[in-house]
C-alpha positions in Angstrom: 94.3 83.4 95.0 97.4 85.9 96.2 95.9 88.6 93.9 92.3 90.5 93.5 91.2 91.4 90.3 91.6 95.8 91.2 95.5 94.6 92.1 95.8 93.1 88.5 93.9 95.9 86.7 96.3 97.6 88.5 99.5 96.3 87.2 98.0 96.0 83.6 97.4 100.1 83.8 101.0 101.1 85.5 102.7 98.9 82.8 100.5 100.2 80.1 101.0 103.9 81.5 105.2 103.4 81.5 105.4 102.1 78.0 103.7 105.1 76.7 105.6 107.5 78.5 108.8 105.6 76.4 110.0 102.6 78.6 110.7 99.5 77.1 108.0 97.3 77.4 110.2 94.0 79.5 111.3 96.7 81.9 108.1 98.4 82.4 106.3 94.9 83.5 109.5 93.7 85.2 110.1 96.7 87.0 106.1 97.4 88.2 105.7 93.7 89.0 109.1 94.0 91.1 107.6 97.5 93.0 104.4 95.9 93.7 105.6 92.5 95.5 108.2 94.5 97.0 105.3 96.9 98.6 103.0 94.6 99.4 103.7 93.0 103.0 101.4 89.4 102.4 104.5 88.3 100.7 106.3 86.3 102.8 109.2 84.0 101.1 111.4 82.0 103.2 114.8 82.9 104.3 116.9 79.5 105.0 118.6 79.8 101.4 119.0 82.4 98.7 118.1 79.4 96.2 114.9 79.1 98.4 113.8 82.3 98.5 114.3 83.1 94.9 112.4 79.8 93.9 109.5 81.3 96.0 109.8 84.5 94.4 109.5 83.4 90.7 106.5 81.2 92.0 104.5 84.8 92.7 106.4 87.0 89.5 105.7 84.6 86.9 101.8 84.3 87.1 101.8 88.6 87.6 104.3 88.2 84.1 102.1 86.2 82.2 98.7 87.8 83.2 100.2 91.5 82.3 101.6 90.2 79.0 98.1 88.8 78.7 96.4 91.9 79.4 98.4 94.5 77.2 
């Protein structure tokens, strides 16, 4: 498991806390989802093609996604 359960309260809160300060609710999970695999350095996605790395990103981004649409 990539993620512990404070990382995911987390997520749930910022998102919550951006759509009621008025952003739309896709780019408020989207963009904190985004931040937060962009920040945290356990990450690692390979390099050898854009198509590659991509496919490795949407592996971690959808899971986060689904659990924050889950938790709103």
């Amino acid at each position: 498991r990539r993620f512990t359960k404070d990382d995911l309260d987390s997520l749930v809160y910022d998102v919550k806390d951006l759509i009621d300060s008025g952003i739309d609710k896709t780019d408020a999970i989207y963009d904190t989802i985004r931040q937060y695999v962009a920040s945290t350095r356990s990450f690692k996605f390979p390099e050898s093609t854009e198509q590659e790395y991509w496919d490795s990103y949407v592996e971690v981004e959808k899971p986060l996604v689904d659990y924050v649409k889950e938790h709103l």
